[in-house]
N, C-alpha and C positions, 0 to 999 in steps of 0.2 A: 488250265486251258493252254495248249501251245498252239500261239499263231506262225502261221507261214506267209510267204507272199510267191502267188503265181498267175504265171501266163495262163488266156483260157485255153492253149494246148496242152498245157503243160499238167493240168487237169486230169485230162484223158489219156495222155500216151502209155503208163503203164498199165496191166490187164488187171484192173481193182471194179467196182461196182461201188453204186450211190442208188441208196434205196430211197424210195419215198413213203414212209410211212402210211398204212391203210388210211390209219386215224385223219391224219395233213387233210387241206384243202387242196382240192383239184387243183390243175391247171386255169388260170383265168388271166393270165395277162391279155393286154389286147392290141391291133396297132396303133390306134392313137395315142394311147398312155405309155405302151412299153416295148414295143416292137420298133415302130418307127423312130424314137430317140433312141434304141440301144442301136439301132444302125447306120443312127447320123453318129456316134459316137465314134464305131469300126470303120465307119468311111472316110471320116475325117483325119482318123491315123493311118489308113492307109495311103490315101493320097497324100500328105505330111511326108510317107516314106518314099512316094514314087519321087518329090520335090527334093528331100534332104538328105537320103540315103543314110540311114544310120545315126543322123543325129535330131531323133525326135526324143517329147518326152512324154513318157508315160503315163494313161488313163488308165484311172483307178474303176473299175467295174460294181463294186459291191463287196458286199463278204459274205461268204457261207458256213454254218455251223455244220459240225458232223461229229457222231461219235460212232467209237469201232464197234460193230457187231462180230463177235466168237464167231468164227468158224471152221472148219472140222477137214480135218483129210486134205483134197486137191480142191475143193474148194477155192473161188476166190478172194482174195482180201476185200471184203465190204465195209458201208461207214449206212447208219442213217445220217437220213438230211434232217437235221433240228431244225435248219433256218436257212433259205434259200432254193430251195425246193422251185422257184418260179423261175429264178435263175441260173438255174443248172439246165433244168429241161429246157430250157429257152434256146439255150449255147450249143445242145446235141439235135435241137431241129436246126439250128442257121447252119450248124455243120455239115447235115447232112443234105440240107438246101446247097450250102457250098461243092459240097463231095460231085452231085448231081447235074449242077451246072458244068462243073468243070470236065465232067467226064461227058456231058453234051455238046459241049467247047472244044472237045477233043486234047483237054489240058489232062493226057495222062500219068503225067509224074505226079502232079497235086492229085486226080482222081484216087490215087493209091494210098500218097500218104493221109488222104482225109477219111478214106476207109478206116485206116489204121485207127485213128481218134474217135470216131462212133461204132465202131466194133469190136466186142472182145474174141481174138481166133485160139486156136487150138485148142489143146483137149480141156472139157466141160462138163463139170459135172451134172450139171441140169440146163436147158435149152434158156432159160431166163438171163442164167451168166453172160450171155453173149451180147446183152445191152448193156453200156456204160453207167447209164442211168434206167433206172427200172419206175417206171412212175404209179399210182395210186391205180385203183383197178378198172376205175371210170376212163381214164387216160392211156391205158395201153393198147387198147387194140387198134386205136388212131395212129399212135407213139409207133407200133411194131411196124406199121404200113411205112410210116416214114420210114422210118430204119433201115427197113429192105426193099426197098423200093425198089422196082427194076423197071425198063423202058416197058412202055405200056399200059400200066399202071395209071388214072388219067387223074390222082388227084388233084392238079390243079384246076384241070376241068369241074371235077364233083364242086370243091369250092364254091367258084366260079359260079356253078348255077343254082347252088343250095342259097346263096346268098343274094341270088337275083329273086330267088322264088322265097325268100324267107323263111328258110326251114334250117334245119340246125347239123350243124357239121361239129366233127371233133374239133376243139379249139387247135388239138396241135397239129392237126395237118392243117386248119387256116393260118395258122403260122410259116409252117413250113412254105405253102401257098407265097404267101409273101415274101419270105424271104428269096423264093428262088425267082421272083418278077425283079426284085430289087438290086441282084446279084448280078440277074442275066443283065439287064438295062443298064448301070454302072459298069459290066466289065466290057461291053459295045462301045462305051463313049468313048473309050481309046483304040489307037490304031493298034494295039498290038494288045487283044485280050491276055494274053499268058502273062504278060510283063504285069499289069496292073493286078491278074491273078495270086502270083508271088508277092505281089508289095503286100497285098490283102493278108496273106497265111503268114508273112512276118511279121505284120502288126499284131496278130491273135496268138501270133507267140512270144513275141518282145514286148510289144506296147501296151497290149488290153491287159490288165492284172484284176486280179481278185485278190483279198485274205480270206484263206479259211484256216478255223479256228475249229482244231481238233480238242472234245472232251476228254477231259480225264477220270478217272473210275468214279472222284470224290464230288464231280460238276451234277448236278440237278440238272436233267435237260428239259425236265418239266418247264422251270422256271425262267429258263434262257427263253423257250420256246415263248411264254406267254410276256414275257419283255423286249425280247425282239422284232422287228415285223423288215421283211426285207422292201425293196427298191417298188412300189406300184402298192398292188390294190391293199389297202389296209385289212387286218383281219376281221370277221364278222363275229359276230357272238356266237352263232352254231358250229363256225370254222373252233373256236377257243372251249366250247364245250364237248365238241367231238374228241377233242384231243385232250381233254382233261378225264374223259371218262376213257380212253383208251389206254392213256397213259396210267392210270390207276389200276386198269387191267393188268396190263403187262409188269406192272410192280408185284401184284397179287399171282403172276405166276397163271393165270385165267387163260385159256385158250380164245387171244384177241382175233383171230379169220371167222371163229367159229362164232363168237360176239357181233361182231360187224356184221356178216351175214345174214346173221339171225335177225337182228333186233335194229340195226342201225343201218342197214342197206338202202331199204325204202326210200328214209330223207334225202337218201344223194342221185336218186333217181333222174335222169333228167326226162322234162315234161308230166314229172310227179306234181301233186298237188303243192306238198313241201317246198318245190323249187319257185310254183307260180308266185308271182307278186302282188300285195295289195297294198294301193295307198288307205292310210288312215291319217287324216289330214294331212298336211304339206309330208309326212315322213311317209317313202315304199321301202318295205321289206318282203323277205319271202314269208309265206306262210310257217315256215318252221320258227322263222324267230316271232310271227306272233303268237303262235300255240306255247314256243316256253316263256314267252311274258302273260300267258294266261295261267299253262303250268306251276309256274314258279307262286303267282298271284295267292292259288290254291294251297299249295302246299305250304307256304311260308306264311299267310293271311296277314300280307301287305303289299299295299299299291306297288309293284313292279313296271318300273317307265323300262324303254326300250333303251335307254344308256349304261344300264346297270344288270343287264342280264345275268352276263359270266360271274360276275359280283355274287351276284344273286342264288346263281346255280352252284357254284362251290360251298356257300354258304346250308343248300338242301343237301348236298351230297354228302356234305361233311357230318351233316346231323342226323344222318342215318346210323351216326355208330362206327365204329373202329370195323367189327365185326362185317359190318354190311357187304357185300361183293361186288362187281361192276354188275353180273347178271343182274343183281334182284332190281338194284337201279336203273337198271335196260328194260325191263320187263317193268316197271310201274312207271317209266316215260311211254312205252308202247300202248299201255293198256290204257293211257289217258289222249292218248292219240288216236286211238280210234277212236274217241268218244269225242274228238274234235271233229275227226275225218268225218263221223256220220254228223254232226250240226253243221257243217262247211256243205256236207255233198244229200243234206234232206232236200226231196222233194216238193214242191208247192202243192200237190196238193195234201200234205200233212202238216201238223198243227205245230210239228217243229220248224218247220219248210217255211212254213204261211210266218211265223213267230220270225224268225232269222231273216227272210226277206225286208219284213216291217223297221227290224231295229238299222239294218241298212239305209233306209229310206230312213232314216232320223239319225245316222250316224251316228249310231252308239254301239260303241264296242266293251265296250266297263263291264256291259253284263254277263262278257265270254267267260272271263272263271267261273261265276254262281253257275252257269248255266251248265260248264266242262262238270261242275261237283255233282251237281243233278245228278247229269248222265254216266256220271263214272263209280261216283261212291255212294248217293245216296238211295240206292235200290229202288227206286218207283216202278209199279207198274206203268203204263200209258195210261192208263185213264186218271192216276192220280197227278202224275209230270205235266199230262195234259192242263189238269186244273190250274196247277203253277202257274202253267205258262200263261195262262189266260188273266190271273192277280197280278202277272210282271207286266205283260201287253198292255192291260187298263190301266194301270198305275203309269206306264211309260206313255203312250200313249195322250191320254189327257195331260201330260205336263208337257210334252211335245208338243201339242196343238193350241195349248194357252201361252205358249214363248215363256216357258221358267226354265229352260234350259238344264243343262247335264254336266256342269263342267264338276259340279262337286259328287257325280257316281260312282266315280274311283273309289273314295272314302268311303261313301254310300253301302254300296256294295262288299266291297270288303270287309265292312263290320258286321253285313247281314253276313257272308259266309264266315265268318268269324264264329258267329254266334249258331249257324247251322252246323257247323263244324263239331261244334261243343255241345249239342243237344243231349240229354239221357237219352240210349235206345228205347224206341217206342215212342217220340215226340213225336207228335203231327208236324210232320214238317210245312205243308200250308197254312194251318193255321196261325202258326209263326211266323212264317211270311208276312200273311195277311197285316199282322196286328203292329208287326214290326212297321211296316210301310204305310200303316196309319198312324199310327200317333207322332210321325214327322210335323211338324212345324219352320216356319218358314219357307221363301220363295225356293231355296234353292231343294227343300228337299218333299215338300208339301205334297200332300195326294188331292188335286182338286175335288171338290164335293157336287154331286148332282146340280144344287144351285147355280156353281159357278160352271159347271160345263155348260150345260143347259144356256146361260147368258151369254158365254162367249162365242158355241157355234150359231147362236144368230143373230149377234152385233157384231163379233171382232171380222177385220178385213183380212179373212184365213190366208186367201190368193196372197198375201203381200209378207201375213208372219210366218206361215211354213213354206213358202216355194210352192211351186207346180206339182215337185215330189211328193209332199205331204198330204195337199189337195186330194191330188191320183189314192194314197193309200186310206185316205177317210172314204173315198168316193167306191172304192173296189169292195172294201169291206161290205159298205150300206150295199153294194150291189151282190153280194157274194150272201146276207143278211137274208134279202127278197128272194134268194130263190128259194123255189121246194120240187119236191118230188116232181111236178108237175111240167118244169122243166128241166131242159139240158143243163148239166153242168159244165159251166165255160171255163175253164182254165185261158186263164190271161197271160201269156206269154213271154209279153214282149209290153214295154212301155207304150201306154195310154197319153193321150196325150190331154192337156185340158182347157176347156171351151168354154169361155165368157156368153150364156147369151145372151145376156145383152152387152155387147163388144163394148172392150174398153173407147174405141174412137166410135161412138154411136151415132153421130154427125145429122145428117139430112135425114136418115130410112126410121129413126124414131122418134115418137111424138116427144114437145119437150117434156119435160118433168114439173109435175104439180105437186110442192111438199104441202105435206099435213099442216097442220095449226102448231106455232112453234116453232118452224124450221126455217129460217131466215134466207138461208142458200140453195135453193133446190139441187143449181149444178152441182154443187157439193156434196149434197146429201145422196145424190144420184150416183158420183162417182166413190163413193164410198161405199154404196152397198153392193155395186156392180162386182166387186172384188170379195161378198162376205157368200158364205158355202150354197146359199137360196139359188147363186146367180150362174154356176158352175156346174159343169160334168163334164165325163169322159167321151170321148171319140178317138179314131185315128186321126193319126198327123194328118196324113191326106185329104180327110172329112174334112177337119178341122179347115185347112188350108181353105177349100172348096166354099164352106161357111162365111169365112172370113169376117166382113162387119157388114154384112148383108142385111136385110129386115127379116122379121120374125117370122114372117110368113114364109119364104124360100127354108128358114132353118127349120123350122118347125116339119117342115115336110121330110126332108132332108134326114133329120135323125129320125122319126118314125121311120122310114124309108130304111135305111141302111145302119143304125142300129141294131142288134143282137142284145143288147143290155138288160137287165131288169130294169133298171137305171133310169133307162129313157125309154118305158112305156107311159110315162106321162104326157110326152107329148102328141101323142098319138089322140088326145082328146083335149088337153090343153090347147085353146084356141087364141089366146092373149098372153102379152109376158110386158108387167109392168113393174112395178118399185113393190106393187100389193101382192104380187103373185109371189117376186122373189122372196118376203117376208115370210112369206106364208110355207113355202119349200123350206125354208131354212125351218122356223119350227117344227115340219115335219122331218128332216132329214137330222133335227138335232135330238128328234125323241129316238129314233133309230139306231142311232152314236151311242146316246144313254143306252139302250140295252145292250148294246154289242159289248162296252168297255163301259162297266161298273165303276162304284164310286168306294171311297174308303170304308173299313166296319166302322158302325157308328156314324158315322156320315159329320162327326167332330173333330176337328184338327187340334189334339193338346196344345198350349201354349212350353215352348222351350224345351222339349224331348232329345233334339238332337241339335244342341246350337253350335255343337263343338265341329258341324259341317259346314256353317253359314259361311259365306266367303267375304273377303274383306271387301270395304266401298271399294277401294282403289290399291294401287302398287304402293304407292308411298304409305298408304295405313297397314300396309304387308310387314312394310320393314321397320314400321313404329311396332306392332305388335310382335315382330322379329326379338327385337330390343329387349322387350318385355319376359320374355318368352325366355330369352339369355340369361336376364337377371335371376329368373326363379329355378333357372334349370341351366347352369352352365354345360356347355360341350363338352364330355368328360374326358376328351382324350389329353387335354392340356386346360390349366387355367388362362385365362385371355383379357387384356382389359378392354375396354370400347370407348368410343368417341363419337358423338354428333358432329358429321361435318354437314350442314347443312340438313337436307332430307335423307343423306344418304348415312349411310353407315358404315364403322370402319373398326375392323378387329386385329387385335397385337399381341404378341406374348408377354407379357411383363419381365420374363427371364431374358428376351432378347438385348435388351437394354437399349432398341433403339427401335423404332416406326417405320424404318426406312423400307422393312418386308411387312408387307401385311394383306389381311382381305378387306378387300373394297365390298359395297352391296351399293347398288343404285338404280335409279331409273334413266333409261336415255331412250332414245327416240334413232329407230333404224333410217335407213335412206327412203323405206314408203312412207315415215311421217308415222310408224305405228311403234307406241310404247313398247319397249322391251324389260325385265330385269335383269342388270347382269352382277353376278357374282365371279370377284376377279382374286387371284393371287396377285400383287404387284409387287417388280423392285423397284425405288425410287428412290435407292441410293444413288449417290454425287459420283463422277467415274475417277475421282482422285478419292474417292472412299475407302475404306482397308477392307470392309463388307464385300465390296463392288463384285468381285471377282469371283469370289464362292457364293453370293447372292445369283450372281449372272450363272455361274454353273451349274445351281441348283434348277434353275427354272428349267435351263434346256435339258437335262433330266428327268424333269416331271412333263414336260411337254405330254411324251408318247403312255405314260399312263393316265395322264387328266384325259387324254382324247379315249383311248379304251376306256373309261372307267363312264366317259360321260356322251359319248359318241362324237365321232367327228363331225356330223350336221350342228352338234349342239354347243359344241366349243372353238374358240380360236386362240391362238395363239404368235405369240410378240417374242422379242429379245427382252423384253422387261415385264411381259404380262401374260397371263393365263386368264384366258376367261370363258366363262357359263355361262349360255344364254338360257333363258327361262320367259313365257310368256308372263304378261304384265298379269295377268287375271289367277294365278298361279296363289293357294293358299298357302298361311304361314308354314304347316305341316312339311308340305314339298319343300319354300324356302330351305327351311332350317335343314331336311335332308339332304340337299344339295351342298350347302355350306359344310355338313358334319361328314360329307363324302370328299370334299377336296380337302377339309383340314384332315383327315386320316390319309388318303394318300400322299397328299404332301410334308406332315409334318416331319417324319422320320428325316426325311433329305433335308430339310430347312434348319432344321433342332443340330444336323452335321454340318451343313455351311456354316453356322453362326460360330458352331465349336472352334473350326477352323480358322478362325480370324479371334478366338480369343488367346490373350497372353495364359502361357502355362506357369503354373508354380512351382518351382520346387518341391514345394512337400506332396508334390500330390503326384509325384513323376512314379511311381511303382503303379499306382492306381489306369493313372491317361498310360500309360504303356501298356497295360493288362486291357483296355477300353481301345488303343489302337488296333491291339491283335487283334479283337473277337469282330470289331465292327466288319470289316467283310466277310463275313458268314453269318450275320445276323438275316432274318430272314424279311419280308420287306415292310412289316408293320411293327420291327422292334425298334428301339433308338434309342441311345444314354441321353437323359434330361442335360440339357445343355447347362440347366444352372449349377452342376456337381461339376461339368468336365473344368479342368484346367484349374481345379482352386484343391487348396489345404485341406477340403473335408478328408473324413478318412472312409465313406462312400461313395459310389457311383452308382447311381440309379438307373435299372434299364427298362424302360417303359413299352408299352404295347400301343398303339395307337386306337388300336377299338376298343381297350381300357379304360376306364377310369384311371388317372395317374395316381392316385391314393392304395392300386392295386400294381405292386413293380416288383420284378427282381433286382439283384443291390448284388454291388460285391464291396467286399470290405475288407481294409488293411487295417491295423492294428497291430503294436506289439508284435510286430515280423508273420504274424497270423494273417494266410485270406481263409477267407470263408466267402459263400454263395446262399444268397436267400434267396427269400419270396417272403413278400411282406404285403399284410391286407391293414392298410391304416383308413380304411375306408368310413364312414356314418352312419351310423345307423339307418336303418332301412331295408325294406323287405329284399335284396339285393346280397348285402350283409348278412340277412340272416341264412340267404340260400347258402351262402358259400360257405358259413359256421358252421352247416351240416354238414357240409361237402367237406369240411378238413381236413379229417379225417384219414380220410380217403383217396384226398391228396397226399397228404404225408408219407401215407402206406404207398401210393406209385413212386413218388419220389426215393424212398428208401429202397424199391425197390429197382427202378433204374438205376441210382448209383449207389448199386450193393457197395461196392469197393471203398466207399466213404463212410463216415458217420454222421448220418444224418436226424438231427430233432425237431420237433414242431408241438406246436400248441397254440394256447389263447392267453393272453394275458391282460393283469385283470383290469387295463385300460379297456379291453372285451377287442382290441386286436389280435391279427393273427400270425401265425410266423413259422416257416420252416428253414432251417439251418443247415446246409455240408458243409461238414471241415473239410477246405481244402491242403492236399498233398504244399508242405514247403517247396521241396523242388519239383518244379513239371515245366512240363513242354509248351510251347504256344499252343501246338495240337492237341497237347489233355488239357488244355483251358477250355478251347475250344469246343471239346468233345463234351465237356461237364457241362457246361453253359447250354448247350442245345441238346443234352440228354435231359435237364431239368425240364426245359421249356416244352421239351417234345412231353414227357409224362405228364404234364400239370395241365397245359393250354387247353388243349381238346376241352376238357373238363367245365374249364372259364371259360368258354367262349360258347357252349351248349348253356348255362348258365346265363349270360349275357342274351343271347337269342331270346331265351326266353322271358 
């Protein structure tokens, strides 16, 4: 990479071009976040210059990546933007906000030279040349407006009123927008605009700097691009997987406009479905990122949280095969997107419609993958998907309305599509369903039985355990139940609202309450059942309101009256409403529930079927079975020791030689007083420590991939601490995935801090010089085992972090000999035995990527494994280099399809 350092004129003045990749993320900076500080920034050195003339000092802007794009003839010299793409287009609207004013100001010297800086002139070979910066395709026809903007032209206007009326403008001309209010307004405050004019175009040529940081042939811009993030909005998961399936495109030589186009255009749509947002609990995203955590769900059959996406999706892409293309991966994202598009956009009155509305109203979303595989791969006619749908509704449904809650459907679900996944062709797929979600056991995964429906819709106080929402969708049904032929079919449109009648403040208008024999509290027993399904229904809010806690008699007329319901033809002859009547409704309304949403086959809930879903009592029993869970199954990327510190729990490398870095696991309590669990990286070293300093630079390096990797809502970040936040009710499963996601993203950089603060040996100096070179080019889940570097062995062990460390490549000195392996010292285990087959096979890649060497492998008869190249005595850093990452490129793919599975 060679960096530079420049003015943001300094940028633009010669006739060159800055492309912004199709792939990239739009335009989104905004003023609050990036607008208005990058202009308290330029204002404040410019006025600086109007004060000291020449002796200010310079603000550092950002830094921009770029690498050179070939081109041809008279052409001009281009660059893609890898990284800062927000801040380049930002710099050519304020400019051309600037240009605009000044030529409105009547400031024609600056009007010319700021031409000069946002346009390229003379001869062109295509009409695009003539923009400095060319932005993404969503962004240009906004971008071109600005550019050439001539008197007349009333974008500030359109702004202006797209923004009073809420309707949506190109973000770069509401930029531009702003800039030229900000511009005009600051160059008025002095008496002499031109003068403060000038101080302004000096500072944006002296004082504002950037680095940018030109590629070179041998840089990966893939990798810069997914570890860098410039100045503002953080990357999204859809922004980091656009560009990973674009950039694999254009690796492959794939005609990427024609890609985009076809298959990828849609999601970037704006006022696309894709772009709308949906909360699902406290987190909003657009609908694209929850379709690839459904996608992902499916195709991978595991729980996929929204912090792990990109994670996630390179992990499906990659495992299509070396062979695979970006199309075929573009077209089996597409073809499962429509099968999202139609469950998101079915109509209510269809059984998918009616199904998807209901899981809404009980906020459960777990079901979207089973439900995406349905509709995508598992071939159903409707009348057979129909039937599904109606064993998943009954099944969800009554655990919904008996309060057993949903937290464990993630798992739930995923092991049924796991297992529908794996069917022989020709399996009933319902019937599998069925049987599958009956022999559950336990609260959390239970199919309630006829019995206990039956008891709970006419004793539980429904109004109080499902909300209004829940009430409304039991009450629509029973009402949707009654009709037939004989009447209209009502389509319900719009929220119902729901109607106590006998009102919760029942006061003066009804008689008191006479309990039965037995019931000791009448008012009690009164206000309990006024809340159970007997005592309830629907009307509008209006009705409703008009009702209010009136007596029986005004209501009862009232809904006969202006009811339309099936629902409420009862009151049309019901003449009383007592504690006997509600009783009496509720048994009837709960035979009706019974047939609508069936009970389980067999109507017997097996004991212990699935307990491996049960959720723990509490957080602190999370991270004792945490513990547990460790001992029998260590984290295979590194061995670890552990420690009870209290309730919490605390993990170390044993090779580190010291606690002072490690992970924390605990329970604490947020600022509402509600438990949280957080899983932390800490350093707690001494800052006279010799660790201190490579411990301290380790973390501020892992910052910005723990927040990628775990999303920014869900982690925070210290000078000493990195931490995950995780809900307290959160099973061990998730735990341990959390924990086994930040010990692989960070150990590689932790395993080099510690190296660096160890004493080197002598004897081991050819070895740590041969482990100096290669370390920056290793790729970002490799790292030499800290307990080889800096000591007499005559290895260096180079590990993977989603490995098992019993599975490494080594380089070894010897008798003036290196050589490069790959060593399986692994244990037995069906794991072991996959990769015994695979050896093979390996060998034969390895042989064959580094023909030039001699390479051996085999088993030996400890039933370990091992491939050998003799390494060249004299080479270069760069054929070290080249050996080392030609092995790992042949081999890994292999183990890590291997590993997945």
């Amino acid at each position: 990479m060679r960096p530079d350092k420049r003015g943001v004129l300094e940028l633009f003045e010669r006739p060159q071009r800055y492309v912004i990749p199709l792939y990239q993320r739009r335009y989104v900076w905004t003023e609050e976040k990036q607008w208005e500080p990058l202009w308290n920034d330029i204002r404040r050195r410019a006025e600086a210059e109007l004060e000291n003339r020449g002796r200010v000092k310079p603000h550092f802007l950002g830094a921009i990546v770029l690498a050179n794009i070939r081109t041809f003839g008279r052409e001009l010299q281009a660059f893609d933007v890898i990284d800062g793409q927000q801040r380049l287009t930002t710099f050519q609207l304020f400019l051309a906000a600037f240009r605009d004013v000044a030529k409105e100001m009547g400031i024609d010297s600056l009007e010319r030279e700021l031409a000069r800086v946002t346009i390229n002139d003379g001869v062109l070979q295509h009409e695009a040349e003539k923009y400095k910066v060319w932005p993404t395709r969503f962004d240009q026809s906004g971008f071109q407006r600005v550019l050439d903007h001539e008197e007349g032209d009333p974008i500030e206007q359109e702004v202006s009123e797209a923004h009073q009326a809420f309707r949506f403008v190109p973000n770069t001309m509401a930029a531009y927008a702003y800039f030229c209010q900000a511009l005009r307004t600051w160059l008025k405050e002095g008496e002499v605009p031109a003068e403060r004019a000038e101080s302004l175009f000096t500072s944006l040529r002296r004082y504002l700097q950037v680095v940018t940081i030109e590629l070179e042939e041998d840089d990966d811009p893939q990798v810069i691009f997914e570890t860098l993030n410039a100045r503002g909005e953080p990357l999204q998961p859809a922004d980091l997987v656009r560009n990973h399936i674009f950039s694999d495109a254009a690796r492959r030589q794939e005609n990427v406009n024609q890609l985009f186009e076809r298959y990828w255009s849609q999601f970037d749509e704006d006022g696309s479905l894709w772009r709308t947002e949906e909360a699902r609990g406290r987190v909003i995203r657009p609908q694209l990122a929850w379709f690839l955590t459904a996608f992902l769900t499916v195709k991978l059959e595991e729980d996929i949280t929204d912090g792990v996406i990109f994670d996630a999706f390179k992990r499906w892409w990659t495992s299509r095969g070396a062979d695979a293309t970006a199309e075929s991966g573009l077209k089996e994202l597409v073809r499962y997107a429509h099968a999202y598009q139609k469950l998101l956009e079915s109509t209510p009155e269809t059984r998918l419609g009616v199904f998807f509305r209901r899981l809404k109203v009980m906020d459960i979303s777990t079901l979207t993958p089973l439900l995406l595989f349905l509709l995508a791969d598992a071939g159903l006619g409707d009348a057979e998907l129909n039937t599904i749908l109606d064993d998943l509704e009954s099944y969800a449904v009554r655990r919904f309305a008996m309060s057993l809650g949903s937290k464990n459907y993630n798992l739930l679900f995923v092991r049924l599509l796991r297992e529908l996944r794996n069917l022989p062709r020709g399996q009933d797929l319902r019937q599998h369903i069925l049987h599958f979600l009956s022999k559950g056991s336990g609260d959390s995964v239970r199919w309630p039985t006829d019995e206990e429906w039956r008891s709970g819709l006419m004793t539980l106080p429904l109004y109080k355990k499902v909300r209004p929402r829940g009430v409304a969708m039991l009450l629509e049904a029973v009402d949707l139940h009654h009709t037939t032929g004989k009447q209209e079919k009502l389509l319900i449109a719009e929220p119902l609202s729901v109607e106590h009648v006998l009102p919760q403040k029942w006061g003066t208008h009804w008689a008191v309450p006479v309990a039965p024999e037995g019931i000791l509290d009448a008012k009690a027993w009164r206000n309990t059942l006024l809340h159970s399904l007997g005592n309830l229904t629907l009307t509008t809010q209006k009705l409703n309101t008009s009702l209010s806690n009136g007596p029986y008699e005004n209501k009862r007329v009232e809904l006969a009256k202006q009811s339309r319901l099936r629902l409420n033809t009862l009151f049309q002859t019901q003449m009383t409403w007592d504690e006997q009547v509600i009783q009496r409704r509720s048994r009837e309304l709960a035979a009706d529930l019974l047939a609508i949403w069936h009970g389980p086959v067999g109507q017997v809930t097996p004991e212990g079927v699935v307990t491996e879903v049960e959720p723990s009592a509490d957080a602190f029993q999370t991270i004792s079975a945490l513990k547990k869970s460790l001992n029998e199954a260590p984290i295979p990327s590194f061995w670890v020791g552990a420690s009870a510190h209290g309730e919490d729990m605390q993990l170390f490398s044993n090779d580190w030689g010291s606690r002072g870095v490690r992970y924390n696991i605990e329970v604490v309590e947020d600022e509402a007083n509600e438990s949280r669990l957080r899983v932390s990286l800490q350093d707690t070293f001494a800052e006279h420590a010799v660790q201190k300093p490579y411990a301290k630079a380790a973390l501020a390096r892992l910052a910005l991939p723990v927040q990628q990797t775990f999303g920014v809502s869900r982690t925070e970040v210290t000078p000493t601490e990195l931490t995950v936040w995780l809900p307290d009710d959160s099973d061990v499963a998730t735990l341990r995935r959390a924990l086994e996601r930040l010990v692989t993203v960070s150990i590689p950089t932790l395993e080099h801090a510690v190296a660096q603060a160890k004493q080197r040996d002598p004897a081991g100096q050819v070895l740590d010089k041969m482990v100096d070179t290669l370390r920056p080019s290793l790729s970002e889940h490799l790292y030499f085992m800290v307990s080889d570097v800096g000591t007499s062995k005559s290895y260096r062990r180079l590990a993977n972090a989603e490995w098992p460390n019993t599975l490494h490549y080594e380089l070894t000195y010897s008798s003036g000999k290196r050589t490069l392996h790959l060593h399986d010292e692994l244990r037995d285990g069906p794991f072991k035995g996959s990769l015994g087959r695979q050896w093979q096979s390996l060998t034969e890649a390895a042989k064959e990527a580094l023909s030039s060497l001699k390479v051996t492998g085999g088993e030996r008869s400890s039933g370990n494994h091992w491939i050998t190249a003799e390494l060249p005595e004299a080479m270069t850093e760069q054929e070290l280099q080249d050996y080392v990452i030609t092995l790992v490129q042949a081999t890994s793919p292999a183990v890590n399809r291997l590993i997945e599975n």
